[in-house]
C-alpha positions in Angstrom: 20.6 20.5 -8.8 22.3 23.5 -7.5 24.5 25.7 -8.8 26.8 28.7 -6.7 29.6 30.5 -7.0 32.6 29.9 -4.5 31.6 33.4 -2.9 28.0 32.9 -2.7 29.0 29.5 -1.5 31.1 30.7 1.2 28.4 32.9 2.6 25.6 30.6 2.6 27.1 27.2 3.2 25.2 26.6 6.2 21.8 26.9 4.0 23.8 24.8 1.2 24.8 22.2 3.7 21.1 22.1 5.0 20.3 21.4 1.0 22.6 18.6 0.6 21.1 17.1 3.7 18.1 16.4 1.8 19.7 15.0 -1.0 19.6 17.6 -3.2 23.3 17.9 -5.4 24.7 21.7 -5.2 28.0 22.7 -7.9 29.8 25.3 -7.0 31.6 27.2 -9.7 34.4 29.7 -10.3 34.4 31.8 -13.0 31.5 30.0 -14.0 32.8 26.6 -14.3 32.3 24.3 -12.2 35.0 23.5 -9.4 33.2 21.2 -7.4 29.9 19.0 -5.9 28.7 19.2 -2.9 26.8 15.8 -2.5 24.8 13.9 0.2 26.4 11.1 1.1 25.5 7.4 0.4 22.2 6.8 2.5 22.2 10.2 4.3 19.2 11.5 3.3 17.3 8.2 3.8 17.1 7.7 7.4 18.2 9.0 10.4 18.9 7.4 13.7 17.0 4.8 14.8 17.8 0.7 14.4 18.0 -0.7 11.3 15.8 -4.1 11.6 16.8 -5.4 7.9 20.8 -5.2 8.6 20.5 -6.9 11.8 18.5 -9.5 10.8 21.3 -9.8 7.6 24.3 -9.8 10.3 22.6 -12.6 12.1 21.8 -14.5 9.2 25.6 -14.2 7.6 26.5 -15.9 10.7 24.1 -18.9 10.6 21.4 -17.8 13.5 18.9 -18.8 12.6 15.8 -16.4 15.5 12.6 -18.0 15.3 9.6 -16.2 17.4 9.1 -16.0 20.4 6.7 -18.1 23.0 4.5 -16.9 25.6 2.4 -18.8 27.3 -1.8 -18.3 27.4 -1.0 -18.4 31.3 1.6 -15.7 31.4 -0.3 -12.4 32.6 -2.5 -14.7 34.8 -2.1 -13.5 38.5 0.5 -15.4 40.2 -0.5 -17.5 43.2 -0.5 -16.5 46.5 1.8 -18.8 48.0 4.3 -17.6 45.4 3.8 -14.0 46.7 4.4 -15.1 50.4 7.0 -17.0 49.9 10.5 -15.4 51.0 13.3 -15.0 48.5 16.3 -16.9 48.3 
């Protein structure tokens, strides 16, 4: 934990902010007592961006689905036959 003065904290919140980013706790003082905390918020410094795999898979089970994996055929990368390819599209 950090501690600052209002001043010091006024000239070097960017730096300070950067701190709290990383979840570190900075108290900023005035006279010497404390005033305030500048604190990371809930989950901030944990991750960034990105999908969160576990809360989707919680959404979807809160509302009864229920995703099993997938199926691929053995066949599926085999070449297709040729008079597939000729054939014109719909």
């Amino acid at each position: 934990m950090k501690t600052v003065s209002i001043r010091e904290a006024q000239d070097r919140f960017d730096e300070l902010a950067q701190d709290v980013e990383r979840g570190e706790t900075v108290t900023v003082t005035r006279d010497g007592k404390p005033v305030f905390d500048l604190v990371p918020r809930e989950g901030a410094a944990q991750k960034k961006g990105g999908i969160d795999w576990e809360a989707g898979q919680a959404y979807l089970r809160s509302k009864g689905i229920v995703r099993t994996k997938g199926f691929i055929s053995d066949d599926f990368d085999d070449p297709l036959p040729e008079d597939f390819l000729l054939r014109p599209l719909p």
